[in-house]
C-alpha positions in Angstrom: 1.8 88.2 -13.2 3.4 85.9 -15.9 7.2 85.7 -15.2 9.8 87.4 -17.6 11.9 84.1 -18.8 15.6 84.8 -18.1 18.3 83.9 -20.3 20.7 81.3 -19.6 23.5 79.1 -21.2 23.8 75.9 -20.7 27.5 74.6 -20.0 28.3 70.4 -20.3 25.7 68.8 -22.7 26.3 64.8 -21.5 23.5 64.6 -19.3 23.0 68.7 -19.2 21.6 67.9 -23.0 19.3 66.0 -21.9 18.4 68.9 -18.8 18.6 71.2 -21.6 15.9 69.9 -23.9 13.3 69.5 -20.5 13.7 73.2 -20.4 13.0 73.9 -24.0 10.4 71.6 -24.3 8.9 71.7 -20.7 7.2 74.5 -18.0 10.8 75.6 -17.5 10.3 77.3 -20.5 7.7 80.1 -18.7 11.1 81.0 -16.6 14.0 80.5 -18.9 15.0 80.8 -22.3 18.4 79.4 -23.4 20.7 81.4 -25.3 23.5 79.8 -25.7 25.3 76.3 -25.0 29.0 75.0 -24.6 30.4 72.1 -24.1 34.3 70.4 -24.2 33.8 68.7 -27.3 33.1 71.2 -29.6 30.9 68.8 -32.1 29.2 68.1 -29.7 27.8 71.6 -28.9 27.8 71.8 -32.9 25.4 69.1 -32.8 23.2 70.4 -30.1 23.2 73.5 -31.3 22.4 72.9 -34.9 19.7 70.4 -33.9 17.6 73.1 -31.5 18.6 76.3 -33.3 20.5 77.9 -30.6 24.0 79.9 -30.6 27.3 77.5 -29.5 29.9 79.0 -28.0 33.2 77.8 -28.4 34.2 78.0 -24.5 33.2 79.2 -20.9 34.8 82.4 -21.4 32.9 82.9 -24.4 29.8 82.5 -23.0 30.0 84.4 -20.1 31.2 87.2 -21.8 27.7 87.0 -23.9 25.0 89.7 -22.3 22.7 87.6 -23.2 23.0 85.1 -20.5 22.0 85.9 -17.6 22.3 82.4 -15.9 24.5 79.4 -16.4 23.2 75.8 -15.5 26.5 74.4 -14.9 27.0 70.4 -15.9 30.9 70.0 -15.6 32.0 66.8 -13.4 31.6 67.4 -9.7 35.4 67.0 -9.4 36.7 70.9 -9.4 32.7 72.3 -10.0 33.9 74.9 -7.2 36.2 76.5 -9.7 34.1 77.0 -12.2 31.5 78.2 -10.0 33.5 81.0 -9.1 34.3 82.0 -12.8 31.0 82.3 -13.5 29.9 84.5 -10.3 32.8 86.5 -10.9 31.6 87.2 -14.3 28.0 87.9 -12.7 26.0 85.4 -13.7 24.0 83.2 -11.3 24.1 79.7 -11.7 22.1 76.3 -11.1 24.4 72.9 -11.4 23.4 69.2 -10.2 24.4 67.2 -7.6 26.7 65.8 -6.9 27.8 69.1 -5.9 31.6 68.9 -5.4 34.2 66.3 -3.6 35.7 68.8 -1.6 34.2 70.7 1.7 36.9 73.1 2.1 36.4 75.0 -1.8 32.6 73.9 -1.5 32.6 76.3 1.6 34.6 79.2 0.2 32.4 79.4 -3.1 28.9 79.7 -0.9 30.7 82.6 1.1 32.0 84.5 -2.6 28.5 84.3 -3.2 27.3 85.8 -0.9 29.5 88.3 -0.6 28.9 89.1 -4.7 25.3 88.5 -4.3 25.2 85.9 -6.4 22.8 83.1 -6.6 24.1 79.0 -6.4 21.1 76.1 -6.4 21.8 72.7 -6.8 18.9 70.0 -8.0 20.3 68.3 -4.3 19.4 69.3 -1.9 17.0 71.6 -3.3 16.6 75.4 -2.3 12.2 74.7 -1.8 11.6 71.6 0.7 10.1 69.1 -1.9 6.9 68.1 0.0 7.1 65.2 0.7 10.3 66.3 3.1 7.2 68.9 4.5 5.0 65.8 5.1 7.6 63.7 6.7 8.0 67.5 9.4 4.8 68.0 9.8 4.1 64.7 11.3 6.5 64.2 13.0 5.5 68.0 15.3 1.9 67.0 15.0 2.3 63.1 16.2 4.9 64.4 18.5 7.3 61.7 17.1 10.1 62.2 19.5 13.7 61.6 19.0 15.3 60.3 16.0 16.6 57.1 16.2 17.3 54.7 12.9 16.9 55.2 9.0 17.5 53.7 5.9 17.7 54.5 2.3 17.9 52.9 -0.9 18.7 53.7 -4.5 18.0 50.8 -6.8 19.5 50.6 -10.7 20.2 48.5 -13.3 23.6 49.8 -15.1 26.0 47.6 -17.2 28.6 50.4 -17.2 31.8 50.0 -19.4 35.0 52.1 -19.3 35.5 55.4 -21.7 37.9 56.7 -19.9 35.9 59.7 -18.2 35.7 61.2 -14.6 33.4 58.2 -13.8 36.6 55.6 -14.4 38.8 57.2 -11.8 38.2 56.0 -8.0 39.1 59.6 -6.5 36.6 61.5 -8.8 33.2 58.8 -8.3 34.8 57.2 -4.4 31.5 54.5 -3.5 30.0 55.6 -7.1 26.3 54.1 -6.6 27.0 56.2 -3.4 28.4 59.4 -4.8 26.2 59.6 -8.0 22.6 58.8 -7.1 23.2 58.3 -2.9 23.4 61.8 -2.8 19.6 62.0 -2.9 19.1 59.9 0.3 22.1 61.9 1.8 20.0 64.9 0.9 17.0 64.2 2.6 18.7 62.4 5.7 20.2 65.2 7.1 17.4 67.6 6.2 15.2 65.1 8.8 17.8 63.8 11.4 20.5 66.8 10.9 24.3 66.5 10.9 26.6 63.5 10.6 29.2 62.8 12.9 31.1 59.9 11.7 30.5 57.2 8.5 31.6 53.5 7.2 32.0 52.7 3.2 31.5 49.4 1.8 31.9 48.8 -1.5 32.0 46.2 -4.3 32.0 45.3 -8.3 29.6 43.0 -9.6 28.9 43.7 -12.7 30.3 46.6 -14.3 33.6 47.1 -16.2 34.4 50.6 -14.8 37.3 50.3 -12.3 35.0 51.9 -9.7 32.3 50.4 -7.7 28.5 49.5 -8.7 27.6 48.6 -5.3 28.4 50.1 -2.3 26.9 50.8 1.5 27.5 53.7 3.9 26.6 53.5 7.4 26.3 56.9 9.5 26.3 57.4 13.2 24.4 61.0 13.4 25.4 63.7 15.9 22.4 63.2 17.8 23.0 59.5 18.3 20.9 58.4 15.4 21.8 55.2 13.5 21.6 55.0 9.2 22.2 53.5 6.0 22.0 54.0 2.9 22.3 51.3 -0.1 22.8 52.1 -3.5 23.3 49.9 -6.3 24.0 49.8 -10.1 22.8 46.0 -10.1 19.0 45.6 -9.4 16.4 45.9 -12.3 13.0 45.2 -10.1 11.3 48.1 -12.1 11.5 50.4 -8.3 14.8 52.2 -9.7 15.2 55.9 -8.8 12.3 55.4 -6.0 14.7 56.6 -3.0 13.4 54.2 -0.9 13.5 55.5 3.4 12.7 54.6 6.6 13.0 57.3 9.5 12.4 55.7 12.8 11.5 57.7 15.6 10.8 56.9 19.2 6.9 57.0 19.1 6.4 56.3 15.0 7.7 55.4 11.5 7.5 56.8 8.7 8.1 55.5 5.0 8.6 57.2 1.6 8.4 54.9 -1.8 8.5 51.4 0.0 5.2 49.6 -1.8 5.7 48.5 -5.4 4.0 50.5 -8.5 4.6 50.1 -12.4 7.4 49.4 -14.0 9.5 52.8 -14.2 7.0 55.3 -12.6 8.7 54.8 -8.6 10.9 57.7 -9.4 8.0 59.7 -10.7 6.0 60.3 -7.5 6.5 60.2 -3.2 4.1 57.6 -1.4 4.3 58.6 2.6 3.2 56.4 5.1 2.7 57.2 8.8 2.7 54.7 11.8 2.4 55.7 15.6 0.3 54.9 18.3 -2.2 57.1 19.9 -3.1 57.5 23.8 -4.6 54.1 24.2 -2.1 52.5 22.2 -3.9 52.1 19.1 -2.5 52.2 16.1 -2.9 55.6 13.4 -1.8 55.2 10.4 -1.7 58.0 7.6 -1.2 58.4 4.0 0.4 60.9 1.8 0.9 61.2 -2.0 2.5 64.2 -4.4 3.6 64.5 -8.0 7.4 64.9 -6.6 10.7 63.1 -7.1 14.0 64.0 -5.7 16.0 66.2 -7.2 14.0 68.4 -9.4 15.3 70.9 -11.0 13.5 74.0 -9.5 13.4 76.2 -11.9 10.7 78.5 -10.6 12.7 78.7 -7.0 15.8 79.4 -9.2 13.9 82.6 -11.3 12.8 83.8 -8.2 15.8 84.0 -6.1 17.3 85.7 -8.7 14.5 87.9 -9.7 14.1 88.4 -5.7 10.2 88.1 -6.5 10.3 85.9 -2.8 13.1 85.0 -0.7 14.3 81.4 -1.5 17.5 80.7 0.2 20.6 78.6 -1.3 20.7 75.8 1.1 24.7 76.4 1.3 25.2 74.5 5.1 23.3 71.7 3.5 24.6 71.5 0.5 28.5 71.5 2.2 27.3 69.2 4.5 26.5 66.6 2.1 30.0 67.1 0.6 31.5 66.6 3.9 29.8 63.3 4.0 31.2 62.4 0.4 34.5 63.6 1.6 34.3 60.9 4.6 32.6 58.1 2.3 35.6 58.4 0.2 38.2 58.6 3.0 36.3 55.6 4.6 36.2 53.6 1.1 39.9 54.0 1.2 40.7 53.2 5.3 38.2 50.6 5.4 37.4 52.2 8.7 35.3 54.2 10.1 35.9 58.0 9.3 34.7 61.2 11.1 32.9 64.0 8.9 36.1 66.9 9.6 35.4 70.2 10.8 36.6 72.7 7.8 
């Protein structure tokens, strides 16, 4: 049965433009329709507006008062997202924003549980409500190898920015703390604690190589996992070798390896696809290795998972413990940027 599309405004049109014209344009189409669009800089929003023939509204409050729109897909900075969140639950509108999610696990927490308490829906493009499947891969293997244990992993998130200062959220150290970290790490954050689970403690390096923002454009975080687990994750504004966006990883496990995006492909196309790789050791000690491939990136949008948690067509649950979890680790990354030390993730 063909889905009814849903109608939703679009609030922020920086990089939510560009989200915005993927759903006009593309298969997000089949599950919703956009009705309306606001942004701070009002010529801005004229401009978008005029350009793809939809209605601008002047503010938030407008738009949520407009019965039209349903949904809101929310693409404020992540620094006070929690508010606005609530405002638009309150008004009754579900909502879908981008990672990352927030800075701060303690308003993160609270707007999960006025959620649910309003029944409300909240998805985030990171971590994603659906298991992307290469994250399914990586589980199933690891039952059907009998992996064992956890014990290392490593990320990476390759770019090649030349940022300069305009005076946004992205200039101010406490907004973007570690920013290679906070902006794109969050991925390999994601799909860390989805595999190895909870973070007990972290260590933040960070540097400026080439950009003229006063934050960083490379920067390092080490985690100690609560299971004893080591990792790492690198991310970098500074490295143009055509891999960017791949989201490199490792995950070690007692009896096997197994990789995601580690062998080079075209220029541009490593953040359009996973590439698993499976090492362990059977019985006799030989060596099995295994291959897996899908059409699927980190942090898609899912739109379909989003029309049908609040269509309730199929339960798909808002991943709220690891979506705060991952703000927790921000929250330590930036304490730990500061300290120079190591920082334990706080109980809130």
């Amino acid at each position: 049965m063909k889905a009814e599309p849903i109608g939703i405004g679009f609030v922020g049109l920086g990089f939510g433009g560009y989200i915005a014209e993927t759903v006009l344009t593309g298969p997000a189409r089949e599950f919703f329709s956009i009705e309306g669009v606001c942004d701070a800089d009002q010529r801005k929003a004229a401009e978008f507006g005029e350009r793809h023939g939809l209605r601008v509204h002047r503010s938030l409050d407008d738009l949520l008062a407009d019965d039209a729109i349903a949904a809101v897909a929310l693409f404020s900075e992540p620094h006070g997202r929690a508010a606005l969140l609530s405002r638009i639950i309150r008004a009754g509108k579900d909502v879908i924003t981008t990672k990352p999610f927030e800075l701060d696990p303690i308003s993160t927490r609270k707007v999960f549980e006025e959620a649910g308490s309003l029944g409300r829906v909240i998805h985030v493009n990171s971590p994603g409500a659906k298991y992307p499947a290469y994250l399914r891969q990586m589980q199933q293997w690891r039952d059907e190898y009998d992996l064992g244990r956890p014990v290392g992993c490593r990320g990476e998130m390759l770019v090649s920015y030349r940022e300069k200062a305009d005076g946004r959220w992205l200039d101010d150290p406490t907004k973007a703390p570690a920013a290679p970290l906070f902006r794109l790490g969050i991925y390999v954050i994601s799909d860390m604690i989805r595999l190895f689970g909870r973070v007990a403690k972290v260590q933040t390096l960070s540097s400026r190589l080439f950009t003229e923002r006063p934050t960083a454009d490379n920067a390092q975080l080490n985690l100690l996992f609560e299971n004893g687990a080591l990792g790492n994750i690198y991310a970098t504004f500074g490295v143009d070798n055509g891999q960017h966006y791949a989201g490199s990883l490792i995950f070690h496990f007692e009896r096997g390896t197994i990789y995601r995006n580690m062998s080079p492909v075209a220029y541009g196309q490593a953040e359009g696809s996973s590439r698993l790789s499976l090492v362990t050791c059977g019985v006799e000690k030989q060596v099995i290795t295994r291959e897996f491939e899908s059409q699927e990136a980190s942090g898609s949008y899912q739109w379909e998972a989003f029309h049908a948690a609040i269509t309730g067509s199929r339960p798909v649950r808002t991943p709220a413990e690891d979506i705060t979890h991952g703000v927790e680790i921000l929250e330590a990354m930036a304490r730990s940027e500061k300290s120079g030390a190591t920082e334990a993730i706080l109980k809130y």
